[in-house]
N, C-alpha and C positions, 0 to 999 in steps of 0.2 A: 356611434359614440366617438368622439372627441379624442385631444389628448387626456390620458389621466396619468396626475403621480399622487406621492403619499407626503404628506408633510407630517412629520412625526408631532406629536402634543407634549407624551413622555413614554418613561421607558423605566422599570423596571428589574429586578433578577427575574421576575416569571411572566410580562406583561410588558405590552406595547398601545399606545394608539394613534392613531393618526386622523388626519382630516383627509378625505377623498377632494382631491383638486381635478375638475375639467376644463380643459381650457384653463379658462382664467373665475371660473365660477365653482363654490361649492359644490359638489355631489354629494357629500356624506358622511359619516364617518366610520373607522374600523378598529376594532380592537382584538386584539390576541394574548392569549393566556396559555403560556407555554407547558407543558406534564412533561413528563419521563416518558409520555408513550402516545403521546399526541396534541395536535398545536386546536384551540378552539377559538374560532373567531365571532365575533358578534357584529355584523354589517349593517347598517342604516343608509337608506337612501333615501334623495328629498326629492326624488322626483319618479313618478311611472317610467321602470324600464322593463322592458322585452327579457325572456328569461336568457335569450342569448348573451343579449349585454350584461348578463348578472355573470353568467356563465366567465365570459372573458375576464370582467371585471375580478372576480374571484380567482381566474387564474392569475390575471396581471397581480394580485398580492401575494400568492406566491412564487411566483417567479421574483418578482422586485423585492418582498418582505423576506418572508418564512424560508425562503429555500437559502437565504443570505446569514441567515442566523446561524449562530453554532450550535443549534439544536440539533439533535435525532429526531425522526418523529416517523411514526410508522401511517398516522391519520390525520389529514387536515380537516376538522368538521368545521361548518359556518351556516352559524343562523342569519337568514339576511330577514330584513322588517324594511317599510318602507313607511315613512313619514314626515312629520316637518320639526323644524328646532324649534322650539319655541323659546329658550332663551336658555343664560348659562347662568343659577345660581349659587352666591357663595355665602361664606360669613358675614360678610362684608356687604353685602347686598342686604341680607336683614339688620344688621345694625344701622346702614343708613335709614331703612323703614321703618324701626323704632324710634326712631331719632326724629322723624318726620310724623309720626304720629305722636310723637311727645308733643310735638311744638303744636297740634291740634288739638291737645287738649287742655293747654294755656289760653287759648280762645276764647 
């Protein structure tokens, strides 16, 4: 595995996420949800890795994220999945689509 850091997306009173950066290329993304008694992360990876490198990787976010925070936490759980983006939609993304199928049915 590469370099990796975390480029934060947002943040939160009880939540975080970040984008997985290696090198200079996506790896994935991470999210955390902080409790009174334990931090739960949700991990995506876009590429096949070794359960070692999941291993580390999971440590690398808590040592650089979770253990930075001023949280308590007694358990760090993390579901990791592993797949592909397939894209980011928003409001904005269906109204332009409306807007485009309006005009297809002036035709």
């Amino acid at each position: 595995m590469g370099e990796v850091r975390f480029e934060r997306q947002y943040r939160t009173s009880y939540s975080e996420g970040y984008t997985i950066i290696e090198d200079d290329g996506r790896l994935g993304k991470i999210d955390l949800h902080y409790t009174p008694t334990a931090v739960y992360a949700t991990m995506i990876v876009e590429r096949e890795m070794e359960e070692d490198d999941i291993l580390d990787l999971i440590e690398k976010a808590d040592d650089d994220i979770v253990l930075t925070a001023d949280v308590q936490r007694s358990d760090f759980v993390v579901s990791v999945y592993q797949g592909k983006d397939l894209g980011t939609y928003s409001d904005e993304y269906f109204e332009d689509e409306e807007e485009y199928e309006e005009g297809d049915d002036e035709e």
